[in-house]
N, C-alpha and C positions, 0 to 999 in steps of 0.2 A: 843362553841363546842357542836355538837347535840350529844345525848345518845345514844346509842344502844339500840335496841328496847329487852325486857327483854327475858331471855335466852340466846339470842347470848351472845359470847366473850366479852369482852369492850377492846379496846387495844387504844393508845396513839399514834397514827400517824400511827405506824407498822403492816402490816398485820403481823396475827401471822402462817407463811408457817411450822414451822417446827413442830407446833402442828396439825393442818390439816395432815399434809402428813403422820404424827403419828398414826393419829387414822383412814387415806388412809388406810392406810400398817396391820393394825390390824382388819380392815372387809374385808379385801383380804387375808389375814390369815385364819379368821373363814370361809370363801366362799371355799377357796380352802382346807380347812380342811373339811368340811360340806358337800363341794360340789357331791361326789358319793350316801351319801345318801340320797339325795336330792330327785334324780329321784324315787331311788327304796320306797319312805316312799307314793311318788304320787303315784305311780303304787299301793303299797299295800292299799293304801284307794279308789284309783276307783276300786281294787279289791274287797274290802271289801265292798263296796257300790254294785255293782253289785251282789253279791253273798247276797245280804241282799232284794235287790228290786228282782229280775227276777224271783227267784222260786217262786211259790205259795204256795209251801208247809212250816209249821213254819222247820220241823225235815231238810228237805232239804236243807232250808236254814241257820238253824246252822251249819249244817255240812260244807256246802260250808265256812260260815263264819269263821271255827273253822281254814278248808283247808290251809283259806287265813293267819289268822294270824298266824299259823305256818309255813308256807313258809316265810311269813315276819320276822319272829323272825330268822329263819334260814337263813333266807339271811341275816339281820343286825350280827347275829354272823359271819357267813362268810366272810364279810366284815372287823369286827372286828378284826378277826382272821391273815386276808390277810394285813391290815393295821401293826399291832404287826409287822408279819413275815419280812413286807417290813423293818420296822422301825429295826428289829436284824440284820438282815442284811448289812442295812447300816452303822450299830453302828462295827458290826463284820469288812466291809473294812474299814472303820476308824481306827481301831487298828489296821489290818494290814499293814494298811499304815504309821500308826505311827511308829509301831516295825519296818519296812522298813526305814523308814527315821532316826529313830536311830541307825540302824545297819552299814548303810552308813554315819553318823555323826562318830561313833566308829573307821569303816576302816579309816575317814580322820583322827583320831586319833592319830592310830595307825602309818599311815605316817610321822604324825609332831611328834611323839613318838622318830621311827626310826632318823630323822632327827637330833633330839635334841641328844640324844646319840651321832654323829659324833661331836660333838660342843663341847667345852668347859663347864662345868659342873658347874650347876647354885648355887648360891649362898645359899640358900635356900632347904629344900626339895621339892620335888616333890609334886604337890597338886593331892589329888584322886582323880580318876576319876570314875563317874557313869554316866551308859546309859540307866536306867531305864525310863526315858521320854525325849521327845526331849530338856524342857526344862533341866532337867540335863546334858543333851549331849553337849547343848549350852554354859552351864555355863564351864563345864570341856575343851571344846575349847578354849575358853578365859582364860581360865588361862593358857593354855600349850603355847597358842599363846604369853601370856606376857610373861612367861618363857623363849619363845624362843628369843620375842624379849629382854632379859638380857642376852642371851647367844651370839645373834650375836654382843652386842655392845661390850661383853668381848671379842668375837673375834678381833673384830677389833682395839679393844685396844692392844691387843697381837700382830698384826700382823703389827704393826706398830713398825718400828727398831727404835730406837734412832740415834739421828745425829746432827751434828753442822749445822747450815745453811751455805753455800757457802759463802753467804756475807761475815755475822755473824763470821767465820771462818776465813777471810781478817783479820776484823777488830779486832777481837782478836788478833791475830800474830801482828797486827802494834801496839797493846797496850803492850803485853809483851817485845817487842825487844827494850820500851824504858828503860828497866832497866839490860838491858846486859844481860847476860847468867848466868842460875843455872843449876844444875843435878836435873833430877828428874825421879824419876822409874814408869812408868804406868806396875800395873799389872790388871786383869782381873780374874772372877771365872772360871775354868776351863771346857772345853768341852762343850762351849757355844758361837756358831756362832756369834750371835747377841751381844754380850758383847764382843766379841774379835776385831769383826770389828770397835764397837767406842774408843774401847782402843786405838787403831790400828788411827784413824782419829786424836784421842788427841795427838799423839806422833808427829802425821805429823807437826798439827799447832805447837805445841812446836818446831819441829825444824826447820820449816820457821822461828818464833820466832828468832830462832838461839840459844836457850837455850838445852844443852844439855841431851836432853829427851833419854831413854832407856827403852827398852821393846817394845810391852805387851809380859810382862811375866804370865805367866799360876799361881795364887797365891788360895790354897784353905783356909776356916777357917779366912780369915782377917774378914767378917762379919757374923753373925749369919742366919741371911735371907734376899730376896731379898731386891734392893732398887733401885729407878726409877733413883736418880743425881748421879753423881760423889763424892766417898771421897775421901777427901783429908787429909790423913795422917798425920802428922808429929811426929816425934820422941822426938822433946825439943819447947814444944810452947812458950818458953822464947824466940828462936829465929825465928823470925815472916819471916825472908828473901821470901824465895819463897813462901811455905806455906801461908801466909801473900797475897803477889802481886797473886800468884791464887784466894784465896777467893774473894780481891777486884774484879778480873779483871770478875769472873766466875757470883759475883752478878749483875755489871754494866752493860752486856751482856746476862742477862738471862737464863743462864745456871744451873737446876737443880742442886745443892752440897749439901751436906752434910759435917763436919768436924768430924774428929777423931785424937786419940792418935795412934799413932802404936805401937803394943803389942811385938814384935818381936825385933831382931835387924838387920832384913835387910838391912836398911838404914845404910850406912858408917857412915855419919855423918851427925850433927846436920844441917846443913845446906841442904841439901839433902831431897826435900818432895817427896811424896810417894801419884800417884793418883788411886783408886779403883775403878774400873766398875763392879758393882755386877749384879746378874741374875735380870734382867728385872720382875718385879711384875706381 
């Protein structure tokens, strides 16, 4: 492999472009920074040269000379000066432009703000929000944005009713009606659409079934707070009858249960279970 002749680069097979184009881009920098005074530095030395050769006189010709480099001094200030002015300037629409594009970050804000409030209320507090630079602006989007998105999937958990699947619902009723007929009371929490209609669907399958289901009756206080499955009651777990063939039937079918004792004596008797459809979580 031949060397590079001393000074250049030495590089391994690779031209090196991205260091060339580097130190391109940084003498077109100082050119284009250098560049205006460039002219006026010639001008004030063939000034200055002229003003030094053409008089005869020496007083003449300082003076001329003195002329020169004070006009040049004064023009390099002026330049100086005009250079500043341009560079506050542009530094001034920069920030306005900044504060502009945060103030319009804020209004979007302020919409998914509004928005969030119609929604179901996050689990969480609220994270603050600041619009001091865009980068804060940005970061306080992203989190109302995550926020929200935990709010519309609570929605749509909410706005999803409980239900038996149709099949699912078949094939229930042809597992219960192999054991003949029980009584059983479906009640429901009261003043609640959506727990009244699956009360309301459990009654049905039971008396396809052909088991003597009753209700949904309106029951408050059987639970403390919501719950997603069905209880299932019973008054004397000594006696497993119905009580019993629900549980099995509601696990082998994948029906959400829960079991309890019944606190009450609603139920006539021991034989007699008792199913609970509490408020939706």
């Amino acid at each position: 492999m031949r060397t590079p002749p001393p000074g250049l680069p030495s590089w391994n097979g690779v031209f090196q472009t991205s260091e060339i184009l580097a130190r391109l881009h940084g003498l077109v920098a100082e050119v284009v920074r250098w560049g205006p005074a460039v002219p006026l530095a010639a001008m004030a030395v063939v000034a200055l040269a002229a003003a030094l050769v053409l008089p005869w006189r020496w007083r003449v010709k300082a003076a001329s000379a003195a002329i020169v480099v004070v006009c040049a001094i004064g023009a390099f200030a002026f330049l100086r000066w005009e250079r500043q002015l341009s560079g506050e300037s542009a530094a001034a629409q920069l920030d306005s432009r900044i504060t502009a594009e945060a103030a319009a970050l804020h209004g979007l804000w302020a919409q998914l703000d509004g928005l969030s409030q119609a929604l179901p209320a996050p689990s969480g507090e609220a994270p603050a929000a600041s619009f001091d630079t865009v980068d804060d602006a940005v970061a306080s989007l992203s989190a109302k944005i995550a926020t929200l998105k935990e709010q519309v999937a609570a929605l749509k958990s909410g706005s999803t009713a409980r239900a038996v699947d149709p099949a699912v619902a078949t094939k229930l009723a042809d597992y219960l009606r192999r054991y003949g007929s029980y009584r059983v009371v479906v009640s429901c929490v009261p003043a609640d659409v959506e727990a009244y209609n699956y009360a309301t669907q459990l009654v049905d399958i039971l008396k396809t079934a052909g088991w003597d289901a009753n209700g949904p009756e309106q029951t408050a206080n059987v639970l403390d707070g919501p719950a997603m499955g069905i209880t299932v009651l019973d008054r004397d777990p000594a006696a497993p009858d119905a009580a019993k063939i629900l549980l099995d039937a509601f696990t082998q079918f994948d029906i959400p249960h829960t079991v309890g004792i019944s606190a009450d004596y609603a139920i006539p008797d021991s034989a007699t279970a008792e199913l609970f459809v509490a408020k939706k979580p």
